[in-house]
C-alpha positions as CSV (number, residue, x, y, z in Angstrom):
1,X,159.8,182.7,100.7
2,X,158.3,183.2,104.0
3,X,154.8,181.5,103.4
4,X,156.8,178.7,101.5
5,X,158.7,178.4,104.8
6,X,155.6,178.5,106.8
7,X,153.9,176.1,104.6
8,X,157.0,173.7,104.4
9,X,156.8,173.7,108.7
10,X,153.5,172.9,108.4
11,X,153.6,169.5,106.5
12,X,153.7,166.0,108.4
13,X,157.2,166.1,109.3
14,X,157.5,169.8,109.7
15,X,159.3,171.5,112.5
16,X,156.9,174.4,113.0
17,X,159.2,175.3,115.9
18,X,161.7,176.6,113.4
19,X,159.5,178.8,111.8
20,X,158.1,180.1,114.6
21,X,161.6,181.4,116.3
22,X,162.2,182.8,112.7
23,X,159.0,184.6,112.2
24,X,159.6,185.6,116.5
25,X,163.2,186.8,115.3
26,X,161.8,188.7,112.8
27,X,159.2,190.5,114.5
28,X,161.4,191.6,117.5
29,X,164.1,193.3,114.9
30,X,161.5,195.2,112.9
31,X,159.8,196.1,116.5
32,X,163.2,196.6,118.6
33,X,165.4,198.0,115.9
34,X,163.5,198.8,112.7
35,X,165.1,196.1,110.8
36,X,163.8,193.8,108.1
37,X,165.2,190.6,107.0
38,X,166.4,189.9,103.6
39,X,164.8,187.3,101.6
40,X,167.4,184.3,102.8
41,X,166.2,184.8,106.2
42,X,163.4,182.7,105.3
43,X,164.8,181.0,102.9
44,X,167.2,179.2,105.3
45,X,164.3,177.8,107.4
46,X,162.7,176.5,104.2
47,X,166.0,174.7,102.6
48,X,166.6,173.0,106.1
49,X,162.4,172.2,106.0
50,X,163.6,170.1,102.8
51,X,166.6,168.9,104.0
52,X,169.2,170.7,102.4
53,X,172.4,170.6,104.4
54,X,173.3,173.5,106.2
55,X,177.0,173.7,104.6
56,X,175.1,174.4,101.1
57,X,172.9,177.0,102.4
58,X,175.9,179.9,101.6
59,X,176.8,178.2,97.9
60,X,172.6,178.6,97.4
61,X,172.5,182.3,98.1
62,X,175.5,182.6,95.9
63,X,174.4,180.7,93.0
64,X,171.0,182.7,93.4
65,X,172.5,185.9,93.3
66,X,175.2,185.1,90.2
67,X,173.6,186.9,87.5
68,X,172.6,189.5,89.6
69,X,176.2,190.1,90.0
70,X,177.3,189.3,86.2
71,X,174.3,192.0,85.2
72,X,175.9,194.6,87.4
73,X,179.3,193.6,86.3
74,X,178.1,194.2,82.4
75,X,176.6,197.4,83.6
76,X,179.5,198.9,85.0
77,X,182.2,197.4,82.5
78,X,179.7,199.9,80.0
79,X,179.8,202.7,81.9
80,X,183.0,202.4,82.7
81,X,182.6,203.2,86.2
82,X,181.8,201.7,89.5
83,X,178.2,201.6,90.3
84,X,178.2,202.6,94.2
85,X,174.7,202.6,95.6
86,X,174.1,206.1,97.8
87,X,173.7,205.3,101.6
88,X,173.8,207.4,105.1
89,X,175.2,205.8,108.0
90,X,172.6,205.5,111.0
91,X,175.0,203.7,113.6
92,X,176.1,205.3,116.7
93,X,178.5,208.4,116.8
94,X,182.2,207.6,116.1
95,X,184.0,206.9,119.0
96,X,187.5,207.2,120.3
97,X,190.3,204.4,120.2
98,X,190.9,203.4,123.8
99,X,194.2,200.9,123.6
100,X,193.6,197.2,125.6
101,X,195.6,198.2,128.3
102,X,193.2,201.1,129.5
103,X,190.0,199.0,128.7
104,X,187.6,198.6,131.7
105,X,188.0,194.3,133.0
106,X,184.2,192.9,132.4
């Protein structure tokens, strides 16, 4: 998806600028924060390369991803349990509720 985005900001009547900012965006997160972009990342520069409405961008990833989500439906239905993919949390240390009243004024 990314060199169709790329390619799609470089025809006549391109806007190279978007794809540039993305292809920025995406380089500061994987530099700044170790982070990689899904594939829709770049898939939302290319749709609105072609003209696709923003407002149908979310129905596309949805309608992409349906039999994903029936095949994992089927899977589990099987099994007869819920498939739960293992992950660690990585995000800062848990912290402690401080009510609105005692918050700091920024």
């Amino acid at each position: 998806v990314l060199f169709r985005s790329r390619a799609l900001s470089e025809r006549p009547g391109g806007k190279p600028t978007l794809f540039e900012v993305s292809a920025h965006i995406e380089a500061l997160m994987e530099k700044e924060k170790n982070m990689y972009p899904n594939a829709d990342f770049f898939a939302a520069s290319a749709y609105h390369q072609v003209g696709v409405p923003t407002d149908f961008f979310t129905p596309l990833f949805v309608v992409a991803r349906t039999a994903g989500w029936c095949a994992h439906i089927q899977e589990q239905l099987v099994g007869n349990k819920i498939i739960r993919p293992s992950s660690a949390y990585n995000g800062p240390p848990k912290t402690e509720f401080v009510p609105m009243d005692r918050r700091s004024k920024l």
